[in-house]
Backbone as JSON Lines, residues from 0, in Angstrom:
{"i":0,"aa":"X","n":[3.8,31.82,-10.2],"ca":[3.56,31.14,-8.94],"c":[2.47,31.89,-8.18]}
{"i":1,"aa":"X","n":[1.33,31.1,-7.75],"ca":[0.46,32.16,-7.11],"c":[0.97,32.71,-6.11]}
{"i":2,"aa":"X","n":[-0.1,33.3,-5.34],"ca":[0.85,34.35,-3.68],"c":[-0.16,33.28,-2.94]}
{"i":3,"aa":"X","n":[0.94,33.43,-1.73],"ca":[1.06,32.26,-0.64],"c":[-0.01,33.17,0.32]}
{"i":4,"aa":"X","n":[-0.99,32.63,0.65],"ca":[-1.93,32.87,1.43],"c":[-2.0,32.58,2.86]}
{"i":5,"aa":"X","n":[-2.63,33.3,3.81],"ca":[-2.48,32.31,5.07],"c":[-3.42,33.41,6.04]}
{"i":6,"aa":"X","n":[-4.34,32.28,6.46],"ca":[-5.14,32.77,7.15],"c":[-6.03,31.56,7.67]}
{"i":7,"aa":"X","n":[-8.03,31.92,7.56],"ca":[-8.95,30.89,7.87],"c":[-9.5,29.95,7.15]}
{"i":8,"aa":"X","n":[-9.35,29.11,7.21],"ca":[-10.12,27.99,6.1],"c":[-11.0,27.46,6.41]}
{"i":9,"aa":"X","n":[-12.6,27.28,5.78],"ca":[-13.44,26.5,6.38],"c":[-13.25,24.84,6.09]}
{"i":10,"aa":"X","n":[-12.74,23.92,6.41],"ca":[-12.54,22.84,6.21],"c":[-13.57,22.0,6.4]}
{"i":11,"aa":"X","n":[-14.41,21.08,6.02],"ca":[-15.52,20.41,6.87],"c":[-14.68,19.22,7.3]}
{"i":12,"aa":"X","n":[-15.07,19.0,8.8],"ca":[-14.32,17.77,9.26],"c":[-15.09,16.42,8.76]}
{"i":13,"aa":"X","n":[-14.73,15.11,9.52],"ca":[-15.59,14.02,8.94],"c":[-16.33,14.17,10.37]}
{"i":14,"aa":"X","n":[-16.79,14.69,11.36],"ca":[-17.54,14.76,12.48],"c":[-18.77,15.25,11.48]}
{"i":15,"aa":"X","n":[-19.02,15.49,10.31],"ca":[-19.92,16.32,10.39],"c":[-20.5,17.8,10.81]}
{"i":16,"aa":"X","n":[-19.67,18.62,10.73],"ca":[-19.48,19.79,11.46],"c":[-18.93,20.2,9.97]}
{"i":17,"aa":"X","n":[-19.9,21.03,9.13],"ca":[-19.27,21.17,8.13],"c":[-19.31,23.25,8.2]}
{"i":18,"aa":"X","n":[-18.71,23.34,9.5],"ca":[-17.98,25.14,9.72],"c":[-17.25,25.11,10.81]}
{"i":19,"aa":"X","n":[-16.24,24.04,10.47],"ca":[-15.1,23.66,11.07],"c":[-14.01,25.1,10.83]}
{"i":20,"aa":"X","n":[-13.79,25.98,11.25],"ca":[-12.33,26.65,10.93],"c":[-10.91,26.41,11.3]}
{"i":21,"aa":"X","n":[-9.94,26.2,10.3],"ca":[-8.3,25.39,11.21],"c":[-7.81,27.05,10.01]}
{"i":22,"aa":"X","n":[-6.83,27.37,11.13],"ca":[-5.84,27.76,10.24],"c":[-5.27,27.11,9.71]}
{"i":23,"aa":"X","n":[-5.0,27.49,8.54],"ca":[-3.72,27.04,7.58],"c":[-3.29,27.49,6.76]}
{"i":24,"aa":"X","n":[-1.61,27.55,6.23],"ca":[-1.16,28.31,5.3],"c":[-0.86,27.26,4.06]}
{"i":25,"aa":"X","n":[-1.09,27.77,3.13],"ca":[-1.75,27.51,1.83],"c":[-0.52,27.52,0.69]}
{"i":26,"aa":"X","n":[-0.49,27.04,-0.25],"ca":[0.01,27.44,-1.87],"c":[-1.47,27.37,-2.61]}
{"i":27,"aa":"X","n":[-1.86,26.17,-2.91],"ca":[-2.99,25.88,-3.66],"c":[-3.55,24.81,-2.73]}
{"i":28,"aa":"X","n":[-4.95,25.37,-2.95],"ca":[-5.99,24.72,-2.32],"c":[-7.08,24.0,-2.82]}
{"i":29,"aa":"X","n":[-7.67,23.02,-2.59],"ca":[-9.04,23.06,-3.56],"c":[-9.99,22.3,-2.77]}
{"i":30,"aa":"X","n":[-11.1,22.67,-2.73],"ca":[-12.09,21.41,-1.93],"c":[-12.55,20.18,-2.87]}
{"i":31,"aa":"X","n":[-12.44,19.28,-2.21],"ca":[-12.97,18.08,-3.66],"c":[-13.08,16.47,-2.46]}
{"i":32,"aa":"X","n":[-14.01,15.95,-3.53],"ca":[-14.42,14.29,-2.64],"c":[-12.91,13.41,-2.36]}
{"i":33,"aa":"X","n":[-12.37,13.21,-1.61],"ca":[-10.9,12.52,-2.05],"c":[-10.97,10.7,-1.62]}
{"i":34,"aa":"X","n":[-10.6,10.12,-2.9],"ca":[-10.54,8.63,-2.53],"c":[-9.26,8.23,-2.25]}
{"i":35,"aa":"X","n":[-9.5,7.77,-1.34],"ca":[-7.7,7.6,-0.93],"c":[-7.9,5.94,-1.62]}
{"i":36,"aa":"X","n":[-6.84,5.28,-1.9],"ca":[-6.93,4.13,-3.16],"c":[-6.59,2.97,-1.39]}
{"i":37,"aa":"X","n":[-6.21,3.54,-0.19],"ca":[-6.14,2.09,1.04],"c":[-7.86,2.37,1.18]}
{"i":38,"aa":"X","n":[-8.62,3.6,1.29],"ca":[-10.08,3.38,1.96],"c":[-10.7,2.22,1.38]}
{"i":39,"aa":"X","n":[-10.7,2.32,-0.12],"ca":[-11.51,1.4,-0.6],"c":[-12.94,1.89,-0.43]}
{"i":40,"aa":"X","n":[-12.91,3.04,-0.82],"ca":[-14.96,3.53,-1.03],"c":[-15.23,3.68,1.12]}
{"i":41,"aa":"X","n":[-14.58,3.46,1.71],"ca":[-15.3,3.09,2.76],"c":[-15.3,4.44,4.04]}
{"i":42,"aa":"X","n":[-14.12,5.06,3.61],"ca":[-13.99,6.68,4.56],"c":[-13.9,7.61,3.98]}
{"i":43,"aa":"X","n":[-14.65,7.76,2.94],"ca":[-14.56,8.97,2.12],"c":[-14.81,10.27,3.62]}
{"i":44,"aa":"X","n":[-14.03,11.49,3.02],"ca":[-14.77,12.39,3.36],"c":[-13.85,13.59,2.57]}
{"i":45,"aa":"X","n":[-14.76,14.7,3.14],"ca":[-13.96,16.02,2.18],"c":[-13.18,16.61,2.98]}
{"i":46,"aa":"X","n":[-12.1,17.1,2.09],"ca":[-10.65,17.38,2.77],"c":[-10.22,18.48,1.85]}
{"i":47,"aa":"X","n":[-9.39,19.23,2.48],"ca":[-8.46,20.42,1.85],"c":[-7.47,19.49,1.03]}
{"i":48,"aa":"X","n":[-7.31,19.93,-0.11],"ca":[-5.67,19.29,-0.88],"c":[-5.19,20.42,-0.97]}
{"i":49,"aa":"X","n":[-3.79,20.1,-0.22],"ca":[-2.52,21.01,-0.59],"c":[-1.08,20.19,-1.08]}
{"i":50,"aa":"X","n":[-0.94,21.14,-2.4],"ca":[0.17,20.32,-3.16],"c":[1.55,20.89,-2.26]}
{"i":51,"aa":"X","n":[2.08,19.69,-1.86],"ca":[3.12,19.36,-1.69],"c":[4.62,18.6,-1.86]}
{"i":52,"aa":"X","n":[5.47,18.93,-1.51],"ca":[6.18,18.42,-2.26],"c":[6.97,17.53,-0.99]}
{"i":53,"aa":"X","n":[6.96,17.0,-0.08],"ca":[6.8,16.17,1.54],"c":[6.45,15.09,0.83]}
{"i":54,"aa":"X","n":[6.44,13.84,1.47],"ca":[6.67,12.75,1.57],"c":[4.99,12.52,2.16]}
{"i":55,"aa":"X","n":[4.47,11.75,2.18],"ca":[2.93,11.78,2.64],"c":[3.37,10.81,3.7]}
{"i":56,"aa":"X","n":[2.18,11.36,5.23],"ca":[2.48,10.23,5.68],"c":[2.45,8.8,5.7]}
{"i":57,"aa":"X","n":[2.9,7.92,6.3],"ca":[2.94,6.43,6.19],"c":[3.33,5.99,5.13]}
{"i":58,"aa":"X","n":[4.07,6.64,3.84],"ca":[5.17,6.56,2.77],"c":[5.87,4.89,3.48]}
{"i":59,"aa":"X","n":[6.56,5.4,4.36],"ca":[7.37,4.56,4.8],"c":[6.95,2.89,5.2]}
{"i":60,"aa":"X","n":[5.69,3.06,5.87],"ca":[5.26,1.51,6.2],"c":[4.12,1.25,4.71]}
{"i":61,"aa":"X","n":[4.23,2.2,3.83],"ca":[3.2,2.14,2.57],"c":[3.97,0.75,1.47]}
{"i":62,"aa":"X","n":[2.71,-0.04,1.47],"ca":[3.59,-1.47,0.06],"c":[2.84,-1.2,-0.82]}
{"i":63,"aa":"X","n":[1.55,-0.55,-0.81],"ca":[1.34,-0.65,-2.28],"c":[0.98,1.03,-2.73]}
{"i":64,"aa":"X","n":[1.82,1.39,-3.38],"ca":[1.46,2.67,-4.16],"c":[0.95,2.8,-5.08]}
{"i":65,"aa":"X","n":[0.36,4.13,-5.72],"ca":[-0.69,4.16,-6.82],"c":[-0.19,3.28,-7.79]}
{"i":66,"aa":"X","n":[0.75,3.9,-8.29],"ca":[1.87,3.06,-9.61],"c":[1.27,1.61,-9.92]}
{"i":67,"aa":"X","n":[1.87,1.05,-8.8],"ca":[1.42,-0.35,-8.78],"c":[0.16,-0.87,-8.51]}
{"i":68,"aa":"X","n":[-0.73,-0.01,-8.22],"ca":[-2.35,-1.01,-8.32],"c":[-2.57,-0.37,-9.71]}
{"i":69,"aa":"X","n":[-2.14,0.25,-10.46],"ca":[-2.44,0.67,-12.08],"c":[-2.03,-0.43,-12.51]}
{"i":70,"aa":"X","n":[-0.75,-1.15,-12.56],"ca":[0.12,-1.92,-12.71],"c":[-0.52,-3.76,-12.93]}
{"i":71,"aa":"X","n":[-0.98,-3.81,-11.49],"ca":[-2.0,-4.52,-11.35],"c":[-3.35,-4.81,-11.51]}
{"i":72,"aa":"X","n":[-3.42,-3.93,-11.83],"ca":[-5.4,-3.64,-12.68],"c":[-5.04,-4.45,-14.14]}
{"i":73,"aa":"X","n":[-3.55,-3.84,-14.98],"ca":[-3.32,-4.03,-15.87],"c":[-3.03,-5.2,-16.62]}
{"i":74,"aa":"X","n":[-2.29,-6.0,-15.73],"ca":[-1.43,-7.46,-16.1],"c":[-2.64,-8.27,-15.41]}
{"i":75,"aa":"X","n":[-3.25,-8.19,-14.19],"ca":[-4.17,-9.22,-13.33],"c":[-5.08,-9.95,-14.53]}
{"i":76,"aa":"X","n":[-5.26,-11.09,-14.79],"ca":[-6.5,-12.19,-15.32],"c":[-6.84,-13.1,-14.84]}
{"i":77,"aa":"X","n":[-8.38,-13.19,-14.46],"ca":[-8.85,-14.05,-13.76],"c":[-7.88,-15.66,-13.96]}
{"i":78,"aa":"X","n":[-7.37,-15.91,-15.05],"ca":[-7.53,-17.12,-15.64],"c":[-5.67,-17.26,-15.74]}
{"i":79,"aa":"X","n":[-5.34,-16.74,-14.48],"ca":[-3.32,-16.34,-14.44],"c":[-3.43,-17.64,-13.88]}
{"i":80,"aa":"X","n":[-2.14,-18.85,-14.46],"ca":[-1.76,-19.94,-13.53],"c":[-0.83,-19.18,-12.28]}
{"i":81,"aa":"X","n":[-0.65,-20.3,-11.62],"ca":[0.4,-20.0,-10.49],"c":[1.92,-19.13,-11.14]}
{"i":82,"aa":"X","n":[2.41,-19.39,-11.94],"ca":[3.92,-19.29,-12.33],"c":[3.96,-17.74,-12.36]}
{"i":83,"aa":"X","n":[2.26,-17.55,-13.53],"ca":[2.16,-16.21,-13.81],"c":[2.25,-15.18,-12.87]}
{"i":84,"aa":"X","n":[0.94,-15.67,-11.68],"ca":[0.73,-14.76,-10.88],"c":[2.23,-14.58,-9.81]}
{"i":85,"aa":"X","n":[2.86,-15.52,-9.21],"ca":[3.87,-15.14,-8.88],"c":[5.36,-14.4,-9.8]}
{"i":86,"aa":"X","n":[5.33,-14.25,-11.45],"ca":[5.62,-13.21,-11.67],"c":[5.31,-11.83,-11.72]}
{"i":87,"aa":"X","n":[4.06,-11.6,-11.91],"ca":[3.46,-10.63,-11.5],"c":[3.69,-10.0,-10.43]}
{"i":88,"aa":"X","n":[3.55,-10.97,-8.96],"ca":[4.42,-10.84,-7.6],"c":[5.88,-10.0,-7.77]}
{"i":89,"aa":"X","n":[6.62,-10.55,-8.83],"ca":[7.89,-10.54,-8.62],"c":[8.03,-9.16,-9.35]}
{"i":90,"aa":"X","n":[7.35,-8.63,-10.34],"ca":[6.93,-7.57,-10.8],"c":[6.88,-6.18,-9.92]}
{"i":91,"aa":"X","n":[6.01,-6.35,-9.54],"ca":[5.34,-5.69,-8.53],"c":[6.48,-5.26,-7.2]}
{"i":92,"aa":"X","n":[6.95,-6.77,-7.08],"ca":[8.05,-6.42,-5.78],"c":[9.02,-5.4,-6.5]}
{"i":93,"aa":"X","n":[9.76,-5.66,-7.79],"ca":[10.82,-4.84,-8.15],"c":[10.72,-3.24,-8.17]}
{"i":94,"aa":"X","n":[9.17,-3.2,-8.09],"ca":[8.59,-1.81,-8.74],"c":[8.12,-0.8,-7.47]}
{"i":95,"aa":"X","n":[8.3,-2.08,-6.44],"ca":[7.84,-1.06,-5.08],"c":[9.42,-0.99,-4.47]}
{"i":96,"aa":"X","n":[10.39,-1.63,-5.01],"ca":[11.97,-1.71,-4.53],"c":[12.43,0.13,-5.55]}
{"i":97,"aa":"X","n":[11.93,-0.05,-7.1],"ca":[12.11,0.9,-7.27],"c":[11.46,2.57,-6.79]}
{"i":98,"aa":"X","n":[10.59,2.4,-6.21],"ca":[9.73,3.97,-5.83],"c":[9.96,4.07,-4.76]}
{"i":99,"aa":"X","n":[10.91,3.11,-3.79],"ca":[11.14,3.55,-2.54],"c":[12.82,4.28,-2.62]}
{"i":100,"aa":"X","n":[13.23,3.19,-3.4],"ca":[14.68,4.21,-4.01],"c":[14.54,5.31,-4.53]}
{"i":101,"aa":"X","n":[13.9,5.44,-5.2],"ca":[13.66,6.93,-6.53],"c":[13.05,8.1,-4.97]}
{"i":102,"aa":"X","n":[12.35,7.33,-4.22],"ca":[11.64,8.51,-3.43],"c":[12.74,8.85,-2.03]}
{"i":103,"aa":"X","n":[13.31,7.79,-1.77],"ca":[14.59,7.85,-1.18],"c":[13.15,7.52,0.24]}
{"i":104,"aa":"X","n":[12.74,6.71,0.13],"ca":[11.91,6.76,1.55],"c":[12.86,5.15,2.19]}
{"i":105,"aa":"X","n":[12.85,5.7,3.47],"ca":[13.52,4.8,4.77],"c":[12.4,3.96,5.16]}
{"i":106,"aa":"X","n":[12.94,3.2,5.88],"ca":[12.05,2.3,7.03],"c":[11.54,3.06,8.24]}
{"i":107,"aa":"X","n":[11.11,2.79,9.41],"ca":[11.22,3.7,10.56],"c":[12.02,2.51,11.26]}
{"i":108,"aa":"X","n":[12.19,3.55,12.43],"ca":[13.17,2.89,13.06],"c":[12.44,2.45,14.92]}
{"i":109,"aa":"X","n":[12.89,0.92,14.82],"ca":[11.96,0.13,15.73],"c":[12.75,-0.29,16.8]}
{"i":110,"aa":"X","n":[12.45,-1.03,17.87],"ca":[12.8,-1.4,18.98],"c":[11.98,-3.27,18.92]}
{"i":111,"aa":"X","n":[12.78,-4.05,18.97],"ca":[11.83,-5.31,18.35],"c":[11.99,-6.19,19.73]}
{"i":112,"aa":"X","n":[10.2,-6.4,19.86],"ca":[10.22,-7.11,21.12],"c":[10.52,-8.33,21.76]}
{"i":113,"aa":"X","n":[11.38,-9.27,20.42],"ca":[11.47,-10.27,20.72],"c":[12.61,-10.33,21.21]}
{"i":114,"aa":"X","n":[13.87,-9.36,20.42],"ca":[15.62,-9.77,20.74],"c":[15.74,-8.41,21.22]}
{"i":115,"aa":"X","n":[15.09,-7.78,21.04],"ca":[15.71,-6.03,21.73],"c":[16.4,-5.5,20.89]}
{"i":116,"aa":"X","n":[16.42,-5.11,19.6],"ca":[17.17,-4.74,18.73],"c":[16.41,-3.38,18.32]}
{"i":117,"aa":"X","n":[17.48,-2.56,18.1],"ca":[17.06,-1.13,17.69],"c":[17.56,-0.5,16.6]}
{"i":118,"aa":"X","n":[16.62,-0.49,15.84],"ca":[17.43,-0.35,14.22],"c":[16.25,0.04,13.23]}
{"i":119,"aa":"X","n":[16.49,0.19,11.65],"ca":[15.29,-0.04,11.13],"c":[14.77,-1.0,10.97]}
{"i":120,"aa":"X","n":[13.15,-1.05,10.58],"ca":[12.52,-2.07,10.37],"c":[12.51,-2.83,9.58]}
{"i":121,"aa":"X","n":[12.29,-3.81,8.96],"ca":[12.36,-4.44,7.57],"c":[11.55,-3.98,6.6]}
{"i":122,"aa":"X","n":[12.16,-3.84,5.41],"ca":[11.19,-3.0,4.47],"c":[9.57,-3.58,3.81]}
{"i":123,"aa":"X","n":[8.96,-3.28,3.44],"ca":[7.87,-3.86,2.93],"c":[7.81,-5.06,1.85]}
{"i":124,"aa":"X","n":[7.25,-6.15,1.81],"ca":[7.61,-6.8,0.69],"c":[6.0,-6.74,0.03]}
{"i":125,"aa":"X","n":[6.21,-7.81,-1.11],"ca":[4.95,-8.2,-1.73],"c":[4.76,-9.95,-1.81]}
{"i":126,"aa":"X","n":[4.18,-10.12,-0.93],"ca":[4.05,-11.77,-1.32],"c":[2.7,-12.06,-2.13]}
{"i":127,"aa":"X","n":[2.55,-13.28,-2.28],"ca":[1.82,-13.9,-3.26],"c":[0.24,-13.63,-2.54]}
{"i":128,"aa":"X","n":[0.15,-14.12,-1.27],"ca":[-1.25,-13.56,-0.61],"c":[-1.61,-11.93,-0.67]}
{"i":129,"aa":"X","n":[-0.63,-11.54,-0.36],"ca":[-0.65,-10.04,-0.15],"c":[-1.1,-9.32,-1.84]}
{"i":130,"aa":"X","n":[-0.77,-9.96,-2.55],"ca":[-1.2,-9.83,-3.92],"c":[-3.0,-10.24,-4.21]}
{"i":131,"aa":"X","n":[-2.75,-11.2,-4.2],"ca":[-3.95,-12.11,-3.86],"c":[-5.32,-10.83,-3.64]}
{"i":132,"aa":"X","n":[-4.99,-10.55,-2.07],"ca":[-5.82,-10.14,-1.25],"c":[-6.38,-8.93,-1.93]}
{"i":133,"aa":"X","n":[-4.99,-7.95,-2.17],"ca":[-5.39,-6.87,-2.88],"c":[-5.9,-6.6,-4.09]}
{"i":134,"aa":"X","n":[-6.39,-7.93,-4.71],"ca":[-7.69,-7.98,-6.05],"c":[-8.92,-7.58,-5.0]}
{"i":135,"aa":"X","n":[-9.21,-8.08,-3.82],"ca":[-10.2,-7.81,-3.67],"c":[-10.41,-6.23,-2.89]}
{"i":136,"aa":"X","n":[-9.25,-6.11,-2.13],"ca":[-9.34,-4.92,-1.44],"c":[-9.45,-3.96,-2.97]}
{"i":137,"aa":"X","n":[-8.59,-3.84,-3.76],"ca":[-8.66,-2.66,-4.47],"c":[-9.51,-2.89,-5.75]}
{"i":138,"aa":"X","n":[-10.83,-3.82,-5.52],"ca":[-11.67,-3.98,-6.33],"c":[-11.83,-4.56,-7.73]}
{"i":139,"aa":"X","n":[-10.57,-5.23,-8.21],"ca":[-10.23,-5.36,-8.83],"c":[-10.7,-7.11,-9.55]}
{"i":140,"aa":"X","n":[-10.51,-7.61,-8.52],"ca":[-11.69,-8.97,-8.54],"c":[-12.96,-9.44,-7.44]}
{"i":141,"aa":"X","n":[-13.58,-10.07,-7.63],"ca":[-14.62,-10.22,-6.72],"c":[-14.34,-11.0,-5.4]}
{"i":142,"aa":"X","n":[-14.65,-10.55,-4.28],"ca":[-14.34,-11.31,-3.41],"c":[-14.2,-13.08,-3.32]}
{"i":143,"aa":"X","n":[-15.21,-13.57,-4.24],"ca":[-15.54,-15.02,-4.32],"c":[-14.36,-15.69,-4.93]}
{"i":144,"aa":"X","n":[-13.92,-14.66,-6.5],"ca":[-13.0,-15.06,-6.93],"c":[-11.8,-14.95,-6.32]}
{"i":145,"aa":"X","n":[-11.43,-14.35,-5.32],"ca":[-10.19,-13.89,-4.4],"c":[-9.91,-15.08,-3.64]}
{"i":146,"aa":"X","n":[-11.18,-15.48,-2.66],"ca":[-11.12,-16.67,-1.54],"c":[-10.64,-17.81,-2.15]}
{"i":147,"aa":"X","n":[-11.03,-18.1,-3.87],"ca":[-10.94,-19.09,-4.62],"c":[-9.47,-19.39,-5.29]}
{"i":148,"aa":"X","n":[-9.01,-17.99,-5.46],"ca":[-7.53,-17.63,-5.93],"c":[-6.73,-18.0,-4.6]}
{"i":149,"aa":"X","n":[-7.33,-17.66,-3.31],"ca":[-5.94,-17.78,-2.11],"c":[-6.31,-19.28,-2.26]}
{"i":150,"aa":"X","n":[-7.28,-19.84,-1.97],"ca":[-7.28,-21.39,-1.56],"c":[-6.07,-22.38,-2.88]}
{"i":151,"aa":"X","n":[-6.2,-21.75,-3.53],"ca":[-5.43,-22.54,-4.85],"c":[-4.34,-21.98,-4.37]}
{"i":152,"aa":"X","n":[-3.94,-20.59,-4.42],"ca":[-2.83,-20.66,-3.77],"c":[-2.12,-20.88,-2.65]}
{"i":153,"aa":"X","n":[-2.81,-21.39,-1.83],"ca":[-2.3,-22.22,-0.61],"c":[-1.74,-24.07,-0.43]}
{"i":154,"aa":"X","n":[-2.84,-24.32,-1.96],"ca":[-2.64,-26.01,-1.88],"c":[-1.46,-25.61,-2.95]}
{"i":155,"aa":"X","n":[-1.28,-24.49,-3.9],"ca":[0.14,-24.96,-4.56],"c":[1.29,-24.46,-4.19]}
{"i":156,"aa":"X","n":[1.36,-23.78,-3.04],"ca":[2.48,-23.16,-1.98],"c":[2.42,-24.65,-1.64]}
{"i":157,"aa":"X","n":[1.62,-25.4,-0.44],"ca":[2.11,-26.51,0.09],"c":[2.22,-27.82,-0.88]}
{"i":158,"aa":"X","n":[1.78,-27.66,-2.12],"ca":[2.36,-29.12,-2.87],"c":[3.86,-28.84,-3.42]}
{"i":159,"aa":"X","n":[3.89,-27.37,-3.75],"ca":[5.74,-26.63,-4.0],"c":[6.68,-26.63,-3.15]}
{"i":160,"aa":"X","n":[5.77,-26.35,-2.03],"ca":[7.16,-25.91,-1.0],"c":[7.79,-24.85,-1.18]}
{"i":161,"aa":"X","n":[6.97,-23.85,-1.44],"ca":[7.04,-22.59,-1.8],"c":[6.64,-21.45,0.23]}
{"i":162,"aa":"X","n":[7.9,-20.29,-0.18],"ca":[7.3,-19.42,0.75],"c":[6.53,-18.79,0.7]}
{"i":163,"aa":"X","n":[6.31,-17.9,1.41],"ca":[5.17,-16.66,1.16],"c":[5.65,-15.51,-0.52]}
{"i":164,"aa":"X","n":[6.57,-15.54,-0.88],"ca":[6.95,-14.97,-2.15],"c":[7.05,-15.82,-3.47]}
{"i":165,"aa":"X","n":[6.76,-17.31,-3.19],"ca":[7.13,-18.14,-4.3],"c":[8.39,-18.67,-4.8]}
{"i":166,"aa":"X","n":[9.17,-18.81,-4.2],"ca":[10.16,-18.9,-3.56],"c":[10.53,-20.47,-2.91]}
{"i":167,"aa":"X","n":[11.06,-21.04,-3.62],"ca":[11.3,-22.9,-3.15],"c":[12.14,-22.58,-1.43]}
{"i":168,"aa":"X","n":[11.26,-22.89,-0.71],"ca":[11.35,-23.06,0.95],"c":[12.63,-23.35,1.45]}
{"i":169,"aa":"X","n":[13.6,-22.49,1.86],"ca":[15.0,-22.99,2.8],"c":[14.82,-24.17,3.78]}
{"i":170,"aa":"X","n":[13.28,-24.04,4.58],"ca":[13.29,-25.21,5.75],"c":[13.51,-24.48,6.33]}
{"i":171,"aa":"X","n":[14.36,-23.19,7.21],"ca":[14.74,-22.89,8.42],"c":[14.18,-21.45,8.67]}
{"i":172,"aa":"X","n":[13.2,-21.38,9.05],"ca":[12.66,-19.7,9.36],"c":[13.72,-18.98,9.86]}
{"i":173,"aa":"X","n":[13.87,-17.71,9.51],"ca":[14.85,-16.43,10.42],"c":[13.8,-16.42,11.58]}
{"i":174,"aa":"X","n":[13.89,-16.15,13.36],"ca":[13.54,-15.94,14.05],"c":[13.54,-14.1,14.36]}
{"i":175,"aa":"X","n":[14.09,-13.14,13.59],"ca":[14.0,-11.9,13.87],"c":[14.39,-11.63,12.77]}
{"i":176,"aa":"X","n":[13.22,-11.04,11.83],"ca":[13.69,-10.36,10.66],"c":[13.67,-8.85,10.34]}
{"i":177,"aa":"X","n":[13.64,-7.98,11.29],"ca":[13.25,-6.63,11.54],"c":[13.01,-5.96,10.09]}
């Protein structure tokens, strides 16, 4: 195990100020370009990595984890009918049900402005747009083909009667689903 260090670190911030000093105490350190997989190419900057073994923040309001955009790189084809891509959906949902169990991560806990209820929040899901979308956010298809994928999937949600998960429609919305 190395020896635990602790002292000055030159960190460069994203201000541009690259002789920034923060204390911080250390195990392993390393300087390196870091892509965080929500930036999407767009906030890179350089950062200290320290391995930890903590929960990262926003774990909790986080739906799509690494796992699953591998997941989705993998199974995604331009040329998926509806049935497919909402298994894929359904895929995906089981797999972010499992890494929140395995990681034991909670909801946070909210105050909801419609009924006044104080409790946790509702957990993250994966719907069929939210799928959709994230071909294009995580680069995975081209934007053109994305707009072209939601529009189809919007006229066969409303010729199904399908919800936002694919899912044949109850008719009666929940009014507070925390």
């Amino acid at each position: 195990m190395p020896a635990r260090v602790i002292g000055k670190v030159p960190v460069p911030g994203h201000n541009r100020s690259s002789d920034v000093i923060r204390h911080v105490s250390i195990e392993t350190i390393s300087l390196k370009r870091v892509y965080d997989y929500n930036d999407n190419g767009r906030n890179q900057k350089r950062t200290a990595e320290v391995e930890t073994t903590d929960m990262s923040s926003g774990d909790p309001q986080r739906t799509w984890f690494p796992e699953m955009i591998v997941r989705l790189r993998a199974d995604w084809q331009a040329e998926m009918s509806m049935p497919a891509l909402i298994s894929l959906r359904d895929d995906l949902e089981g797999m972010l049900r499992r890494i929140r169990a395995g990681h034991d991560i909670k909801t946070p806990i909210i105050t909801c402005r419609r009924c006044g209820f104080t409790g946790p929040a509702a957990e993250p899901h994966v719907s069929v747009r939210a799928l959709i979308l994230a071909l294009a956010r995580f680069e995975i298809a081209s934007k053109e083909q994305t707009r072209a994928l939601e529009k189809a999937w919007a006229a066969h949600r409303k010729e199904h009667r399908l919800d936002r998960e694919g899912k044949l429609s109850a008719g009666i919305p929940e009014s507070c689903q925390h």
